[in-house]
N, C-alpha and C positions, 0 to 999 in steps of 0.2 A: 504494500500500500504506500510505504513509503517513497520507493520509487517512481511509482506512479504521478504523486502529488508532485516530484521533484522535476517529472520531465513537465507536466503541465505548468510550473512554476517559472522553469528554463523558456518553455515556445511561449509566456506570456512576455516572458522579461525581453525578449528576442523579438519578438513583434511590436513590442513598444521601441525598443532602440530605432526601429528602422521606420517607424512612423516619424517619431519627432526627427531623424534624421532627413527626411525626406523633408520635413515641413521643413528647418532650417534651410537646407539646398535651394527649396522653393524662393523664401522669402528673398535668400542671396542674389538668387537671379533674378527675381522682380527688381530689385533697390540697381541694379545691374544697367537692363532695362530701361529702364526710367531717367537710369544718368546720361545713358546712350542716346536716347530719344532727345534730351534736353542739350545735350554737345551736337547733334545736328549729325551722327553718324549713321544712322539707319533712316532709310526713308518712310517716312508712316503711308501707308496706304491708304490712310480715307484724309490727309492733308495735301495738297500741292501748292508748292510756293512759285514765283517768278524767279530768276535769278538775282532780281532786286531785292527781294523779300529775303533770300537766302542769304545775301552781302548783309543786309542791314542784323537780321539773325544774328548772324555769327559775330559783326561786331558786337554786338550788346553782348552777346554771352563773352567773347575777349576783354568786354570792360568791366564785368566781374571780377575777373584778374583771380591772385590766389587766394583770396577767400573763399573762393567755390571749391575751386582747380589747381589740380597739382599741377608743377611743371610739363609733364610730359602729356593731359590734356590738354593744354595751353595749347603746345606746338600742335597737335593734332588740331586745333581747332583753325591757327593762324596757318596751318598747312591746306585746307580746305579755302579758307577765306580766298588764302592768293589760287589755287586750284579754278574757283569758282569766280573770281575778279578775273583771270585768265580767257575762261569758260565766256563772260559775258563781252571781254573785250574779243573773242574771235565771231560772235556772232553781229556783233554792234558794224565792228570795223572792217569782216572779212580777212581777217589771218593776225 
């Protein structure tokens, strides 16, 4: 009897580990997500900007500066910026 109670004791304690591990996982990639969406590096699919809208975007999120953003979102953000100022002067100017 006793073993019995121990392996049911064992597959509860084992099914809860990997519940809340799961839930944690979850929550880390939502906050992930969110940060990603708000730096401008996925495209949301029910959103579409101009490339104007996009330029003006990304400066506002660069003049957050490091209170939001670490260093190395920074560049990813100012690496876009000119990507996308690039992007509108080949269209505006033709090359």
């Amino acid at each position: 009897m006793k073993r019995v109670m121990m392996i049911v004791a064992a597959s509860i304690m084992a099914t809860s580990v990997t519940a809340l591990a799961a839930e944690h996982t979850h929550k880390a990639h939502d906050e992930k997500c969110i940060k990603e969406c708000q730096m401008l590096i996925r495209n949301c699919n029910l959103e579409v900007d101009t490339i104007q809208q996009r330029i003006s975007k990304l400066r506002t999120e660069l003049g957050k500066g490091s209170a939001v953003y670490t260093a190395e979102e920074l560049q990813i953000l100012e690496q876009k910026l000119q990507d996308t100022q690039k992007n509108f002067n080949t269209i505006t100017m033709g090359g």
